[in-house]
LOTIPA-893136 format. One record per residue (C-alpha): y, x, z; residue number from 1; chain; residue in one letter. Coordinates in Angstrom, 2 decimals, padded with zeros to 5 digits, always signed. Layout:
% residues N
ATOM       yy       xx       zz  romi  vexpa  vogu
ATOM        Y        X        Z   NUM      A     A
...
% end
This chain:
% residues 416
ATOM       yy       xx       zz  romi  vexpa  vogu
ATOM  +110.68  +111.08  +091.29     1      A     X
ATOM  +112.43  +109.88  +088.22     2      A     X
ATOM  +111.75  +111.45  +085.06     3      A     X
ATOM  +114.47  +113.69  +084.04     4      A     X
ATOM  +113.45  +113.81  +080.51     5      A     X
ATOM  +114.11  +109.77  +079.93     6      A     X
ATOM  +117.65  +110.58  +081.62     7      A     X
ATOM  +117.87  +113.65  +079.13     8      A     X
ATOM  +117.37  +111.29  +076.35     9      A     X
ATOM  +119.85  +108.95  +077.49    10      A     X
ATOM  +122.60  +111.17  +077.68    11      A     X
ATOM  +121.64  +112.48  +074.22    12      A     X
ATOM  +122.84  +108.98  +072.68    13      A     X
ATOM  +125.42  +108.16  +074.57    14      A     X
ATOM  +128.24  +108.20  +073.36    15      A     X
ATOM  +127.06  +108.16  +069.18    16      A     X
ATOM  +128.62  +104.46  +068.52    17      A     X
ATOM  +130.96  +105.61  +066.14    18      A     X
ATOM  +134.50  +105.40  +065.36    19      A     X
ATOM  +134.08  +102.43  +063.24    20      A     X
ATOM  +131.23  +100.65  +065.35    21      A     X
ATOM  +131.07  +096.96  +064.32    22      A     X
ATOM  +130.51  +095.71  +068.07    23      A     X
ATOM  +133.73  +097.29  +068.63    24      A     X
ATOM  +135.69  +095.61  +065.74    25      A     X
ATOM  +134.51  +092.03  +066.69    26      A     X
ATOM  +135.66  +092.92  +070.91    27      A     X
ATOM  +138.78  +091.08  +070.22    28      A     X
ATOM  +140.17  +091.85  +073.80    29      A     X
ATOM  +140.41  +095.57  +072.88    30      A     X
ATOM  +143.45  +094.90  +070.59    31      A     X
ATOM  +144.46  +091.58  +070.90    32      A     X
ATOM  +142.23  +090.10  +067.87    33      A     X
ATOM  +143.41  +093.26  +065.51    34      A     X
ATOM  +140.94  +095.74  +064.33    35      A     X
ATOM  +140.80  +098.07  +066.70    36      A     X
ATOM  +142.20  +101.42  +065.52    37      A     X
ATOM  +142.65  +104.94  +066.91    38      A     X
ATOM  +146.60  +105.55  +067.45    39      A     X
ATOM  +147.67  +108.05  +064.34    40      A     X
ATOM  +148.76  +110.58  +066.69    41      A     X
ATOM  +145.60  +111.07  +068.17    42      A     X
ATOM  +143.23  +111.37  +064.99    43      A     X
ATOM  +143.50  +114.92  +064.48    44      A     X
ATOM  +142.56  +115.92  +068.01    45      A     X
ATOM  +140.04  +113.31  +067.73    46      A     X
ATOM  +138.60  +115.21  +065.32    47      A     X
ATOM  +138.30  +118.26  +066.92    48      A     X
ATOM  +136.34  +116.57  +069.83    49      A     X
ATOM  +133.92  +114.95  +067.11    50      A     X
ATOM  +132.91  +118.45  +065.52    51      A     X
ATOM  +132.67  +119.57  +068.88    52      A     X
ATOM  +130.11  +117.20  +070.04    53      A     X
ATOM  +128.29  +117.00  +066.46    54      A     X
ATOM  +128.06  +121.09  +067.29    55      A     X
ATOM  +126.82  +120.50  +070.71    56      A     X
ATOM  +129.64  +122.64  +072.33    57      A     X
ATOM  +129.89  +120.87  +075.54    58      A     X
ATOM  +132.62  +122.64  +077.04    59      A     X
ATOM  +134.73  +122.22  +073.88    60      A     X
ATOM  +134.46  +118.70  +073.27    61      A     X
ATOM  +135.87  +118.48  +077.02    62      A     X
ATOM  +138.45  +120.84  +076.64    63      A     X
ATOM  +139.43  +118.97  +073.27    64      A     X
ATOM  +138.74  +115.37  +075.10    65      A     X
ATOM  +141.32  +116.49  +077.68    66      A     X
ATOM  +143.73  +117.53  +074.78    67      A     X
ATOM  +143.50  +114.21  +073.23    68      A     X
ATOM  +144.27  +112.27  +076.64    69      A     X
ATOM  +147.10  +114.44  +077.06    70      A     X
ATOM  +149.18  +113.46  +073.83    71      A     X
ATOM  +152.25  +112.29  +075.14    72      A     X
ATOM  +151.94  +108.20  +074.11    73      A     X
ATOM  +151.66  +105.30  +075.43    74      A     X
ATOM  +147.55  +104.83  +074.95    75      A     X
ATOM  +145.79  +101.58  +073.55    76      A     X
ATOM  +142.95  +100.40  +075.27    77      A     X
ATOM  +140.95  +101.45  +071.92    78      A     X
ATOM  +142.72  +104.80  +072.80    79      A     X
ATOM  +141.63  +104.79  +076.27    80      A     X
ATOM  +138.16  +103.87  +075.93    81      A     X
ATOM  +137.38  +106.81  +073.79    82      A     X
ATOM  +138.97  +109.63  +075.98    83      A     X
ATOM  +137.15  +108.46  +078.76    84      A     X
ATOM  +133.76  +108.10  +076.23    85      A     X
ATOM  +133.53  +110.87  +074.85    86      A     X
ATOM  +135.15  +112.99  +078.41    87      A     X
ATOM  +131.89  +111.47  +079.68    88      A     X
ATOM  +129.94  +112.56  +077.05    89      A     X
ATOM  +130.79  +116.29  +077.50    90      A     X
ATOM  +130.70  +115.77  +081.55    91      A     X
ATOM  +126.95  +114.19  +081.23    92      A     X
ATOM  +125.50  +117.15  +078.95    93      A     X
ATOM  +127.34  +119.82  +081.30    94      A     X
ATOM  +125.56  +118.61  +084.10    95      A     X
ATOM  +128.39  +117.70  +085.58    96      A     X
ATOM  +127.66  +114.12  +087.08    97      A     X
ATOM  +130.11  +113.12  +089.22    98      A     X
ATOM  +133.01  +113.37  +086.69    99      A     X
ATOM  +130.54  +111.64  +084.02   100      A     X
ATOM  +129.67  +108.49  +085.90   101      A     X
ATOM  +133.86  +108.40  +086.46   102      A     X
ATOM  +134.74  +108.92  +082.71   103      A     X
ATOM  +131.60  +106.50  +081.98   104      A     X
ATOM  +131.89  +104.10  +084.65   105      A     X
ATOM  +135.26  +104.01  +083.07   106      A     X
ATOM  +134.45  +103.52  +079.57   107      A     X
ATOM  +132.07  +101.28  +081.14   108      A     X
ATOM  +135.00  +098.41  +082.52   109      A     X
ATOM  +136.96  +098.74  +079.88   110      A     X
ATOM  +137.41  +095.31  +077.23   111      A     X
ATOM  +136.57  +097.69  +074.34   112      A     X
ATOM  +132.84  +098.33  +075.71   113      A     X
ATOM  +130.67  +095.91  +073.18   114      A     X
ATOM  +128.89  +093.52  +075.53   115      A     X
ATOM  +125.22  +095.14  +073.57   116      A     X
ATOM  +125.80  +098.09  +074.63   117      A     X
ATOM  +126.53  +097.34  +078.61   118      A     X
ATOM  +123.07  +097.55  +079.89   119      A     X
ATOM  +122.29  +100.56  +078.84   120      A     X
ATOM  +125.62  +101.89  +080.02   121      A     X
ATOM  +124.48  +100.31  +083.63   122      A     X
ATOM  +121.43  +102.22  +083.54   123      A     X
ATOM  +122.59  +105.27  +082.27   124      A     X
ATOM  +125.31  +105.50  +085.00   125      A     X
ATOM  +122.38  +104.53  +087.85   126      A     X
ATOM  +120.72  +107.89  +086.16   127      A     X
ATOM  +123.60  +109.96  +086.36   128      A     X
ATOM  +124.70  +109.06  +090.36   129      A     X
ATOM  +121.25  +109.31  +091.46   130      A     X
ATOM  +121.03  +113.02  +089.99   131      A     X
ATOM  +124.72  +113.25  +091.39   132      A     X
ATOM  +123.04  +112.67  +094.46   133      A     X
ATOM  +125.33  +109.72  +095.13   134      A     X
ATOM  +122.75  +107.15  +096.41   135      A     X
ATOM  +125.18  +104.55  +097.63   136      A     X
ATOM  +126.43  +104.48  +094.12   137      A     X
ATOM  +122.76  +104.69  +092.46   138      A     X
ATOM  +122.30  +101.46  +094.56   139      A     X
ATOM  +125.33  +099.91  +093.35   140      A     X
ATOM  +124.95  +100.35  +089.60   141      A     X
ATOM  +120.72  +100.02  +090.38   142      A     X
ATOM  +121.39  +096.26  +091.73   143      A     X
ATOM  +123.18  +095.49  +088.71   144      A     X
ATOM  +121.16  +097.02  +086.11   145      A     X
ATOM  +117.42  +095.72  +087.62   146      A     X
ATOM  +118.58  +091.92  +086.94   147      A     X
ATOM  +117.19  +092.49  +084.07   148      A     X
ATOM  +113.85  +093.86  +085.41   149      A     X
ATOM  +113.58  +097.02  +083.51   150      A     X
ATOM  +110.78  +098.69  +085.74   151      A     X
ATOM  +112.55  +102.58  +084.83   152      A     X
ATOM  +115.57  +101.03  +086.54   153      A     X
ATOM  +113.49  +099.92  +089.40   154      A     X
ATOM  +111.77  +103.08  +089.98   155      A     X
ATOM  +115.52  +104.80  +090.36   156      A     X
ATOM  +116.70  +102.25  +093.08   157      A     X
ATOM  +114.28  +102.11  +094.68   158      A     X
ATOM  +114.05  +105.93  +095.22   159      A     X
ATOM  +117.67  +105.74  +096.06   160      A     X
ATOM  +117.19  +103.64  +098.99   161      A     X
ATOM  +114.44  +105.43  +099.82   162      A     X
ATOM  +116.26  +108.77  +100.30   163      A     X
ATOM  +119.35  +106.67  +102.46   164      A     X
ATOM  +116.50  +105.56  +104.49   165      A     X
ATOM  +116.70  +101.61  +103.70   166      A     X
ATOM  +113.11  +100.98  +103.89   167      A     X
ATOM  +112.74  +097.84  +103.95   168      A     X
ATOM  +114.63  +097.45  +100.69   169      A     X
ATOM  +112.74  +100.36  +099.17   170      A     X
ATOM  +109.55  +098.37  +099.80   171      A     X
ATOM  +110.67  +095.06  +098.44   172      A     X
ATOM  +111.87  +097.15  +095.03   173      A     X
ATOM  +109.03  +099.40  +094.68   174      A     X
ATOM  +106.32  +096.19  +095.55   175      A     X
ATOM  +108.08  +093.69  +092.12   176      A     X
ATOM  +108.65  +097.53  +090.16   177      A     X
ATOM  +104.15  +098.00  +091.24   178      A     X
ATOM  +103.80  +094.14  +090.46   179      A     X
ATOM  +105.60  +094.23  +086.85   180      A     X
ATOM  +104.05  +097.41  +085.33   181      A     X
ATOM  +100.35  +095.89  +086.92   182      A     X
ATOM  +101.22  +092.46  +084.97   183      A     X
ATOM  +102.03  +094.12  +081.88   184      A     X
ATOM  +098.61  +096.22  +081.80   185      A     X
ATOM  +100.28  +099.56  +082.93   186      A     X
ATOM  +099.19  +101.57  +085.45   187      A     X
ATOM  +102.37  +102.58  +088.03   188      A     X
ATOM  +102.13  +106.99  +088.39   189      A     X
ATOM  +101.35  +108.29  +091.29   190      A     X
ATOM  +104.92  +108.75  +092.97   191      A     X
ATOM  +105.38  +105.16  +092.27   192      A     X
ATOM  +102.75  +104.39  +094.72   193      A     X
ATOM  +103.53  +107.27  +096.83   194      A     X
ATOM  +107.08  +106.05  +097.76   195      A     X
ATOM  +106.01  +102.32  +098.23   196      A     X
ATOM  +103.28  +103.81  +100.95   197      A     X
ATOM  +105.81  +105.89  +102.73   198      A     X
ATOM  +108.27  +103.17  +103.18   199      A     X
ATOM  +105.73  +100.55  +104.39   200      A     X
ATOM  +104.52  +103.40  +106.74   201      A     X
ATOM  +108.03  +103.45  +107.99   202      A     X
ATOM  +108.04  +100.24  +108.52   203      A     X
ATOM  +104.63  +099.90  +110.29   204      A     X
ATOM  +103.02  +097.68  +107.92   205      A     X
ATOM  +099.68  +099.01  +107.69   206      A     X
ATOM  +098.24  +096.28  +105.43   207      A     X
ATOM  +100.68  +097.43  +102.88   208      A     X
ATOM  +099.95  +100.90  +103.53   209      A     X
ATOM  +095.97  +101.01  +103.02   210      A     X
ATOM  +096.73  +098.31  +099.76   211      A     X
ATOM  +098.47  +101.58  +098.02   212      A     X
ATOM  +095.91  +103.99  +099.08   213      A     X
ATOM  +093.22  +101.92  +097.76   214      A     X
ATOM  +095.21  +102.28  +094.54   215      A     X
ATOM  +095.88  +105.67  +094.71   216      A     X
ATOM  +092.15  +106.08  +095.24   217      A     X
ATOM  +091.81  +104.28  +092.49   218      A     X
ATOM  +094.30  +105.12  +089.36   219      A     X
ATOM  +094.86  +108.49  +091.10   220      A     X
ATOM  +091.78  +109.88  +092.83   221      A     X
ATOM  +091.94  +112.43  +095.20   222      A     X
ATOM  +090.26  +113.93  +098.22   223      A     X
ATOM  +093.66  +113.38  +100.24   224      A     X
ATOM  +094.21  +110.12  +098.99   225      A     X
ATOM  +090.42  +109.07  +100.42   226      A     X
ATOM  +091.09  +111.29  +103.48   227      A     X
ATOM  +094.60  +109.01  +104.11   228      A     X
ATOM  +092.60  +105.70  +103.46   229      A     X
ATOM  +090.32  +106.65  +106.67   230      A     X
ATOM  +092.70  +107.33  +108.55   231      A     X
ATOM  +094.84  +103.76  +107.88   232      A     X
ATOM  +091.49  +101.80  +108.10   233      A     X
ATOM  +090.65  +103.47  +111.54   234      A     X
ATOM  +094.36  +102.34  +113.32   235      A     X
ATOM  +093.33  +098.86  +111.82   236      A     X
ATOM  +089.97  +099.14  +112.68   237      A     X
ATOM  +089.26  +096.20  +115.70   238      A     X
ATOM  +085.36  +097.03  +116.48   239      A     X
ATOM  +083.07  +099.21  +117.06   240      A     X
ATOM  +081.18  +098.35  +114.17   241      A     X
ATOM  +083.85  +098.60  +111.79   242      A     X
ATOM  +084.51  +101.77  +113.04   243      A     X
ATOM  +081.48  +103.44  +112.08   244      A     X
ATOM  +081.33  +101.58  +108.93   245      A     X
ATOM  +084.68  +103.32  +107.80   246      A     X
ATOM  +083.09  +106.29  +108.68   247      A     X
ATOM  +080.16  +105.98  +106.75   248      A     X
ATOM  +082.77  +105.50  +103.53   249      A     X
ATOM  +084.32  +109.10  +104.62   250      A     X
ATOM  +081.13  +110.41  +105.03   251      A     X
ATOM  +080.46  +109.53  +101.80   252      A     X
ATOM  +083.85  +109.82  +099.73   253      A     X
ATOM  +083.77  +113.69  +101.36   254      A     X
ATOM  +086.93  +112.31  +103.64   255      A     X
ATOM  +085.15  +113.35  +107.05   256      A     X
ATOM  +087.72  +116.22  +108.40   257      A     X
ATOM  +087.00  +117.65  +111.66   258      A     X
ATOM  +084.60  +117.80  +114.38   259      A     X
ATOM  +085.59  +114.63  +116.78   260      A     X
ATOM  +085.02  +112.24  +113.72   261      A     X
ATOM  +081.40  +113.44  +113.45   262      A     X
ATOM  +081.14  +113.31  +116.81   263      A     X
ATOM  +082.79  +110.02  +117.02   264      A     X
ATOM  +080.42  +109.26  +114.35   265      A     X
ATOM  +077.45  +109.63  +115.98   266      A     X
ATOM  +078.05  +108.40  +119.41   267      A     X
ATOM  +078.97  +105.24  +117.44   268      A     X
ATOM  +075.62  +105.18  +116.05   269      A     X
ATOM  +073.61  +106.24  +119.05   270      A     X
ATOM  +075.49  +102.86  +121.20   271      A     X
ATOM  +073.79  +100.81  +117.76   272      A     X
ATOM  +070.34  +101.83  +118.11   273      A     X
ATOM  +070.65  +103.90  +115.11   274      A     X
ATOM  +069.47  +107.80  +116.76   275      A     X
ATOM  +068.40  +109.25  +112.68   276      A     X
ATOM  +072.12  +108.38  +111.82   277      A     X
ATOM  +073.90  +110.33  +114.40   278      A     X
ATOM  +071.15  +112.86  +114.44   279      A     X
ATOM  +071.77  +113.44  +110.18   280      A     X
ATOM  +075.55  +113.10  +110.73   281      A     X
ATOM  +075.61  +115.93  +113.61   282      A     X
ATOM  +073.83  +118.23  +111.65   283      A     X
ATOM  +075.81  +117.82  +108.69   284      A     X
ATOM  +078.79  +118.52  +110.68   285      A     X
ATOM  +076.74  +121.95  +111.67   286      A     X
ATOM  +076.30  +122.95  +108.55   287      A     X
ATOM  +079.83  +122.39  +107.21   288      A     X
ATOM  +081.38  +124.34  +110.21   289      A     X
ATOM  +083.05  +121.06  +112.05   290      A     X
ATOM  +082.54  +121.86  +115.01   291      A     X
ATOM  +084.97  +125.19  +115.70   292      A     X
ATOM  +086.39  +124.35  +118.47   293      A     X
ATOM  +084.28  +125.50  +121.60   294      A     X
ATOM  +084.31  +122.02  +123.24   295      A     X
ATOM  +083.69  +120.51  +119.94   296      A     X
ATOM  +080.75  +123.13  +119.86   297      A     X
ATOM  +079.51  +122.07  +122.84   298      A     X
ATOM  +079.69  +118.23  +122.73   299      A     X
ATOM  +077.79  +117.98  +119.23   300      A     X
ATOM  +074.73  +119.59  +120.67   301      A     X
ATOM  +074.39  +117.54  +123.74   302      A     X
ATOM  +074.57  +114.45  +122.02   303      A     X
ATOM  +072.23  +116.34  +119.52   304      A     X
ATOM  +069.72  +116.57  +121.79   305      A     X
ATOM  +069.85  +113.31  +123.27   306      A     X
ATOM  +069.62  +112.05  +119.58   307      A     X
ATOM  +067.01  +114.22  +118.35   308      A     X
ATOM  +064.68  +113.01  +121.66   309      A     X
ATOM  +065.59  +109.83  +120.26   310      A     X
ATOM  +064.92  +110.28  +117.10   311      A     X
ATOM  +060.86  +111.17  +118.64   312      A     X
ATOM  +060.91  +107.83  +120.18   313      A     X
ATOM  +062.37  +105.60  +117.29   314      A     X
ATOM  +059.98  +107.24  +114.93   315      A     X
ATOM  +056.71  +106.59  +116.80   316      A     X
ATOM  +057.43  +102.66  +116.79   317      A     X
ATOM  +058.83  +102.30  +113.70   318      A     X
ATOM  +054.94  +100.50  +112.17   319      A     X
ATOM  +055.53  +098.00  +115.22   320      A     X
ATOM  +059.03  +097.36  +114.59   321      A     X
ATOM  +058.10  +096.60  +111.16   322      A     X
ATOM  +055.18  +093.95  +112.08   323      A     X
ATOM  +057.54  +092.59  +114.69   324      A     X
ATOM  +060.46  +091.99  +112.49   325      A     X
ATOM  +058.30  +090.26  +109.50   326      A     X
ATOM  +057.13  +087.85  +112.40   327      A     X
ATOM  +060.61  +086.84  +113.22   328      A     X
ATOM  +061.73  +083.66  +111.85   329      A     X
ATOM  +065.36  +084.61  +112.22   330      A     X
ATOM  +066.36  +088.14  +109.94   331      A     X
ATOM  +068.39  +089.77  +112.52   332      A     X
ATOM  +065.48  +092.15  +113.36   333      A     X
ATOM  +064.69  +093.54  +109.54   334      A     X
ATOM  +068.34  +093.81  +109.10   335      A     X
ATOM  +068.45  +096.56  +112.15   336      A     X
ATOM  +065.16  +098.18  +110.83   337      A     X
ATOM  +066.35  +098.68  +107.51   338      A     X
ATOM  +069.22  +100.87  +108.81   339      A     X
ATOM  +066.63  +102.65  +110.67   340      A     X
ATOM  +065.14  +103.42  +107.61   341      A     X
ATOM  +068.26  +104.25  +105.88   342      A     X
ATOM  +069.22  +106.73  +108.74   343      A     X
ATOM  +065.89  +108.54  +108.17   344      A     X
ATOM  +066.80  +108.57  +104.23   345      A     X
ATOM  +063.74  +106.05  +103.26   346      A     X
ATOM  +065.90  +103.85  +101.20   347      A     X
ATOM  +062.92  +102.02  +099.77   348      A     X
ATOM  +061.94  +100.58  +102.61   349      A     X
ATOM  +065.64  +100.16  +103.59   350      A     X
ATOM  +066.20  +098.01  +100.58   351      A     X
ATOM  +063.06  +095.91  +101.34   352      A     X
ATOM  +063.72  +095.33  +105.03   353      A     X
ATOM  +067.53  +094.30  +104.88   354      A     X
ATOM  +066.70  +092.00  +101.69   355      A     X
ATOM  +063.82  +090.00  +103.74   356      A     X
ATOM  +066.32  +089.65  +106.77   357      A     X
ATOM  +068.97  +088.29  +104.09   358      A     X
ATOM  +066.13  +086.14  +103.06   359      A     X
ATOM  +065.75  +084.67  +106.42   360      A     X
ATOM  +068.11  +082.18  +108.42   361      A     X
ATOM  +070.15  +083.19  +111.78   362      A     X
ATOM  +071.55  +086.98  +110.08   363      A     X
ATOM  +074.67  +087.30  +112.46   364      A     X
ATOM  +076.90  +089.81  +110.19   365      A     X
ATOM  +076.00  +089.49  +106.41   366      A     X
ATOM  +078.99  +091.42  +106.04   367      A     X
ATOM  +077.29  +094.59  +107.66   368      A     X
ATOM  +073.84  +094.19  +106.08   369      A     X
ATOM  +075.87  +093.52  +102.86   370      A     X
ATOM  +077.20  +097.15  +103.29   371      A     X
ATOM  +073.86  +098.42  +104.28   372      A     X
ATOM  +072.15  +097.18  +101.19   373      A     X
ATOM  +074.85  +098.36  +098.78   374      A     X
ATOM  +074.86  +101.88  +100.59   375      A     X
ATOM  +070.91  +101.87  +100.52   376      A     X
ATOM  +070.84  +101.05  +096.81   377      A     X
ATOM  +073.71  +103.56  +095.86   378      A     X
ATOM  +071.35  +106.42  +097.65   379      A     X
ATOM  +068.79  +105.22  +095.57   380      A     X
ATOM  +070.69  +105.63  +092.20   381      A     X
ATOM  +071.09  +101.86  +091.55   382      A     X
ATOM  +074.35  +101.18  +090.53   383      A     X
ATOM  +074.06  +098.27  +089.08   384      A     X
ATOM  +071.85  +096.60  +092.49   385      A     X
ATOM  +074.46  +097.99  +095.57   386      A     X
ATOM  +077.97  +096.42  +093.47   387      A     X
ATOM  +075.83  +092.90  +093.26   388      A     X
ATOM  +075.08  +094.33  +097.35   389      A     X
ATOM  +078.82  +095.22  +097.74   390      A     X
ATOM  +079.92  +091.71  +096.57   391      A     X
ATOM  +078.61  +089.79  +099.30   392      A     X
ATOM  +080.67  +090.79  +101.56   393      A     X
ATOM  +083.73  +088.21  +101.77   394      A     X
ATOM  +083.77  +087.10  +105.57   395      A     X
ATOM  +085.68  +090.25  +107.97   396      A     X
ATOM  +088.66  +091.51  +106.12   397      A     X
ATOM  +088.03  +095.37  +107.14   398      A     X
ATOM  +084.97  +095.05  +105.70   399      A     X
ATOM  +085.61  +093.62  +102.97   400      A     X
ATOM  +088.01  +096.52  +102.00   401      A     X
ATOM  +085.45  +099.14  +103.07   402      A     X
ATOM  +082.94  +097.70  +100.39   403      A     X
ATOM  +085.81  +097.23  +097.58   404      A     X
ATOM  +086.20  +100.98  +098.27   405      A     X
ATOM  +082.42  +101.77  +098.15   406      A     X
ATOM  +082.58  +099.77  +094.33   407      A     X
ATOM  +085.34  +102.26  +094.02   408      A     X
ATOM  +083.96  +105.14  +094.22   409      A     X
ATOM  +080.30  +104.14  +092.79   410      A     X
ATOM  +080.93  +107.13  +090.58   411      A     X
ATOM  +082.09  +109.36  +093.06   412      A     X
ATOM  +081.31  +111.62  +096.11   413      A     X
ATOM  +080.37  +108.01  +097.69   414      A     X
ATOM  +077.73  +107.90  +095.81   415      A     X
ATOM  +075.50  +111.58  +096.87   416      A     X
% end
């Protein structure tokens, strides 16, 4: 949401040019080339209004404000432009918005506003309908005021189409407001991102969706924020195998939520030859209380079983496996034993398997052992070794984004 201090500010000056103000002595159009000058009979109650405001009596400086417009004369436009100034003034700091963006607006159009001063006015006025609540107008004076790319200005309009409901307008504002504050070396807040991500997942555009998580998760970090990135990766998810790799990241950025996902989990693992993974995972879910839900209850320790008899099996040949794989010509083979090894938490000889598959020819997803190595050096506390792991990955787009998120959150729950 905007800030409502910056619009307190703005209101503050408003107004403070000054009877005299030079800008408005060289706008020949208020006065036909003359210096412009306040009509005689309406100095004294000018007055009035002036101590009024330099007192901060808000409801004064109106009441005088009206006096002033009510002299009986026929009114410059000097004349004019003042009552409806400093009318707008008064209306502004009484909270009273809808009258001030009509006094200002007013001010705003007439020949005696200094050109200088007009983009600021346009701003101010976007500030004052949007907390007016009058979005259509916030757009109208928003459009005109972000020509000049003012990010703050951005930030209102495109909240103000967000709140009519206009999308796909809220997306293309909010994407140049997120793409101007980046290029300048700011980092957007957190509602900045927020709004972006709830347009785009209005508008079904998931790619844009997970992009803002991952900087949420990033500049903002939160548990939600990593439980909402799971959730967009698994609707774009297109395999089986980058399915349990995005579950892997929950399970280690703390984002796993409920019982079916460990479940899912694990049957995932079981179909990839990998029992110790989905045997580890089930229990975890166990001993955080996933698994409520009576069904739930009872799924997780069949498959339990099944794994755990696995487990027995796998175990037993795990020497032969070894010999067999390092007589392979082709690394496919050391690539699956290492994440045996790294389901049974022997990271070691994790590392060392997966790196002499790498080494060999005929490795049909580098992007998964990529993940695997990075993961297996991360559980063994080496930083520095699973980014360099982490950075190999360039080929399947999902999982490319799963390991940018793994660098992510090297400091993080990812990494326990």
């Amino acid at each position: 949401m905007p800030n409502r201090m910056k619009l307190a500010a703005a209101i503050a000056a408003v107004g403070f040019l000054g009877m005299a103000s030079t800008a408005l002595a060289q706008t020949e159009a208020c006065s036909g080339g003359a210096k412009p000058k306040l009509s005689k009979k309406l100095e004294k109650p000018m007055d009035d209004v002036q101590q009024a405001r330099a007192a901060k009596d808000w409801n004064a400086m109106l009441a005088n404000a009206k006096t002033v417009d009510a002299v009986p004369i026929e009114k410059t436009e000097y004349d004019k432009f003042w009552v409806h100034e400093l009318q707008g003034v008064a209306y502004a700091n009484l909270k009273q918005y809808p009258e001030a963006v009509r006094e200002l607006d007013a001010a705003y159009s007439s020949p005696c506003m200094p050109d200088a001063d007009k983009a600021a006015r346009l701003k101010l006025l976007l500030q004052l309908a949007y907390q007016g609540k009058d979005y259509p107008k916030a757009v109208e004076y928003g459009k005109k005021a972000y020509e000049g790319g003012d990010p703050e200005i951005g930030i209102f309009l495109g909240n103000a189409y967000y709140i009519q409901n206009d999308f796909e307008n809220t997306r293309a504002t909010m994407s140049d407001v997120i793409k101007k504050l980046e290029a300048s070396g700011k980092t957007p807040d957190e509602p900045t991102y927020r709004i972006l991500q709830s347009a785009c997942l209005q508008l079904k555009d998931n790619d844009c969706v997970v992009e803002q998580i991952e900087k949420l998760v990033q500049y903002h970090p939160k548990p939600k924020y990593w439980v909402d990135m799971t959730d967009a990766l698994l609707r774009a998810s297109k395999s089986d195998k980058e399915l349990l790799n995005i579950l892997r990241l929950a399970d280690g950025a703390g984002a796993l939520q409920d019982g079916p996902q460990y479940i899912e989990m694990a049957q995932l693992a079981m179909a990839q030859g990998l029992p110790g993974e989905a045997q580890a995972m089930l229990e975890k879910g166990q001993q955080k209380g996933a698994f409520s839900a009576a069904r739930d209850k009872e799924h997780a320790t069949r498959i339990l079983g099944e794994a755990k008899t696995a487990v027995a099996n796998d175990k037993s040949t795990l020497e032969k496996q070894d010999a067999a794989s390092r007589a392979k010509p082709t690394g496919d083979a050391d690539v699956k034993l290492g994440a045996a090894y790294l389901s049974y938490g022997e990271n070691d000889k994790a590392i060392e398997a997966i790196q002499r598959g790498l080494g060999k020819s005929g490795v049909k997803d580098t992007d998964e052992a990529g993940l695997l190595l990075g993961i297996a050096y991360l559980r063994a506390n080496n930083k520095a070794e699973a980014t360099k792991a982490f950075q190999t990955v360039t080929k399947n787009p999902t999982m490319v984004r799963v390991a940018k998120l793994w660098q992510l959150n090297l400091n993080g729950p990812a990494a326990g």
